[in-house]
N, C-alpha and C positions, 0 to 999 in steps of 0.2 A: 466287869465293864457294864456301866447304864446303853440298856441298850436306846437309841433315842429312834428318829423317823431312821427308818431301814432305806427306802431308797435312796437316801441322802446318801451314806456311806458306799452302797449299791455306783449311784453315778459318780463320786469322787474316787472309787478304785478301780471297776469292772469294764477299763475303756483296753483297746485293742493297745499295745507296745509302741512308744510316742516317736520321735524324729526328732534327730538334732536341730535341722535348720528350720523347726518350725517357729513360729512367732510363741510369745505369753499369751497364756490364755487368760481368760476369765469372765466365766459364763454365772447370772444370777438366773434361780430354777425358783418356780414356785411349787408347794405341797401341799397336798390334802390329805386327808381320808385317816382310816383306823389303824393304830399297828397293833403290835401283838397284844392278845387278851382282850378289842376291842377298844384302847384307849383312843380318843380322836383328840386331834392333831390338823391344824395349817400352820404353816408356815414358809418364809422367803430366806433363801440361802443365796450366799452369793462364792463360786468354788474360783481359787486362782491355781495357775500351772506358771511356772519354771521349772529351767532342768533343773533347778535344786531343792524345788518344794512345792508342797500341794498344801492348799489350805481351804477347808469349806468352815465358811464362819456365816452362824447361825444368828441371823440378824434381830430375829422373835425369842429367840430359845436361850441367845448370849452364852451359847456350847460352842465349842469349836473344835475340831481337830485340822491337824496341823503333819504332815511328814516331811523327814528332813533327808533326803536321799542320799546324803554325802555321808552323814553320822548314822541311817540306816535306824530311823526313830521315828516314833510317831507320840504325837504329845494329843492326850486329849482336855484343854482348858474350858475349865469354869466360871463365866466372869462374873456370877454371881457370889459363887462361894469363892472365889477368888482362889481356887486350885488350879493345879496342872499336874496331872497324872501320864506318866512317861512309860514307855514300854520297847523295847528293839527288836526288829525283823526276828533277830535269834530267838530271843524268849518267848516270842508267840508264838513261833512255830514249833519249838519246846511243847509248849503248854497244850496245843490241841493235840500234841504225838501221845503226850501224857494220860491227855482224858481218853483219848481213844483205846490206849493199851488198859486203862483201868476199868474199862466196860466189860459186864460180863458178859456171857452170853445170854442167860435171862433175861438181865437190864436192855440188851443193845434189841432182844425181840418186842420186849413193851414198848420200848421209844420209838424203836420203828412205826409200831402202829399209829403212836402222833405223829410223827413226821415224816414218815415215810423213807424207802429206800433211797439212800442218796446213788445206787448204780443203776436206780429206772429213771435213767434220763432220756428225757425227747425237744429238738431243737431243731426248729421249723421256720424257713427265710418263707415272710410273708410279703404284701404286698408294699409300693414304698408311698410316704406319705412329708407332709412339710411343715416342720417346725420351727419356728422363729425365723422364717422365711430360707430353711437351708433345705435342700432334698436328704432324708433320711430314708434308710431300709429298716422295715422292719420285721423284729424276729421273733419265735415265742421261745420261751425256754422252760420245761417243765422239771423239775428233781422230787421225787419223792411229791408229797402233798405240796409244794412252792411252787407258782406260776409268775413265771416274770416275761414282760412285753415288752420291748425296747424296739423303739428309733433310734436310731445311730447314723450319725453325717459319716460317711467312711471316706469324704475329702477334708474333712475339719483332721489337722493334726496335732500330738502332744508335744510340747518340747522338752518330755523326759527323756532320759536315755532309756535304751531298752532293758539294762541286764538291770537298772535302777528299779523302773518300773514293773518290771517280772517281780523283782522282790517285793515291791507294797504290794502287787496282787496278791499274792503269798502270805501276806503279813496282815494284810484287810482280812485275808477269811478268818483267821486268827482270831481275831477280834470276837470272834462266838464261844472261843474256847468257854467261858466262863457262864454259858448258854444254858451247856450241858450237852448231849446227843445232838440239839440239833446243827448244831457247832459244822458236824459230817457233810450234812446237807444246803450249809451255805457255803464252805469249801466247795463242793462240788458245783456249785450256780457260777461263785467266780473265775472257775477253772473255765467253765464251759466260756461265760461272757467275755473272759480277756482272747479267746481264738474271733470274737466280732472285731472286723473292721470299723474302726472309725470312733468318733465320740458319741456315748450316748446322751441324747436331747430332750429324750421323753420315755419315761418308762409306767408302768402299771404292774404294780405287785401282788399277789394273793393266793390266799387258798392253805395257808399254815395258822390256827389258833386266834380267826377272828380278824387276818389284818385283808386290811384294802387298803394299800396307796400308791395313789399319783401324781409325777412330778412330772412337769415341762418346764424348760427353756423360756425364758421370757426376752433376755437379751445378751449377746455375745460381743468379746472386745476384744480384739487383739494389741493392742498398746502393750509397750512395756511396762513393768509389776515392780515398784520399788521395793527393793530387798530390806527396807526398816521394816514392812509389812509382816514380814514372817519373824521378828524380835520376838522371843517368851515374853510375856507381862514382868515387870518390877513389881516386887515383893510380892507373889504370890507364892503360895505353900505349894511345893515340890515333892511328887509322889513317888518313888521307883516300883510300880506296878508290875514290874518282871522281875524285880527282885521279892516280892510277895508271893507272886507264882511259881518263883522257884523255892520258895520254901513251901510253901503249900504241896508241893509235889514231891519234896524230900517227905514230907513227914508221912505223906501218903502211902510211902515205896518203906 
């Protein structure tokens, strides 16, 4: 997987377990700063919620991803290269069991040292503060070398289901599988973030391999989300990325 702006993915998964009767969301974030390796980066996103899908479509970058909660899939489209590369709750969660069991113990003490232990976790409710004119709480979260800061509306709600939304949490950390080790360490950032109440609105990332970024809330909408919005693209080339991963891990084993 390209990894692209980190907290992007960060605020489209890592919100607290949604509520049926809540309204559609859809909140546009704006971003800055360096992610990994130092590459810099702004950009405007704009993320939509229904209980039957999440979509943050990348309005600079023309990346998107996409979950589909019902089929239990997350599409990541290109609408440059005009792809969409597919993957399911199952096969991610496959794929980082995979990388984890094939680490040795040499490999998993060097990596540690770039990124740190993902069980030295510290998660500390700070003071609260106001974003896009909502009261958010804000929280620090530390894993290993990663420092993440979030505001979170913890009266703004999801209209996911919950047992829906537990699995993208599940299924977003995943998404590092292809990382390498540090894959350990943002499983465990999501685990911690989806126990915060509420949506996050603004968050501050760093302290892993050069990155710094920051994303805020610019404007929130509750109106209903027409469902042509979440349509795959016509003719675009269709990837089955977890069926890749499962070969990649057969020939491994």
């Amino acid at each position: 997987m390209k990894i692209r702006l980190l907290s992007a993915l960060l605020l489209a998964s890592a919100v607290a377990v949604g509520s049926l009767a809540a309204n559609d969301l859809k909140i546009t974030f704006s971003s800055k700063g360096k992610g990994l390796l130092g590459s810099k980066s702004a950009t405007t996103e704009i993320h939509y919620y229904t209980p039957e899908h999440n979509l943050v479509q990348g309005v600079d970058s023309k990346l998107d991803t996409m979950v589909d909660f019902p089929k239990g899939m997350t599409y990541s489209i290109d609408h440059k290269k005009k792809t969409v590369s597919m993957i399911s709750f199952e096969d991610a969660m496959a794929a980082l069991d995979g990388m984890n069991a094939a680490q040795g113990k040499g490999l998993g003490a060097m990596m540690g040292g770039l990124f740190g232990d993902p069980n030295d976790c510290k998660v500390e409710k700070l003071e609260k503060e106001t974003v896009a004119g909502r009261e958010c709480q804000v929280w620090h979260i530390v894993v290993g070398k990663l420092s993440m800061v979030l505001s979170a509306d913890p009266t703004l709600k999801m209209p996911v289901p919950d047992a829906s939304y537990t699995k993208m949490i599940q299924a977003r950390a995943t998404q590092f599988a292809n990382a390498g080790p540090m894959g350990a360490v943002w499983k465990r950032l999501y685990e911690e973030m989806s126990k915060i109440k509420g949506v996050p609105l603004k968050t501050h990332m760093s302290g892993m391999m050069g990155m710094d970024v920051a994303s805020e809330a610019t404007r929130i909408e509750t109106d209903p989300i027409p469902a042509a919005l979440f349509a795959l693209p016509e003719g675009y080339k269709v990837e089955d990325a977890g069926k890749k991963l499962r070969e990649q891990m057969a020939k491994a084993n």
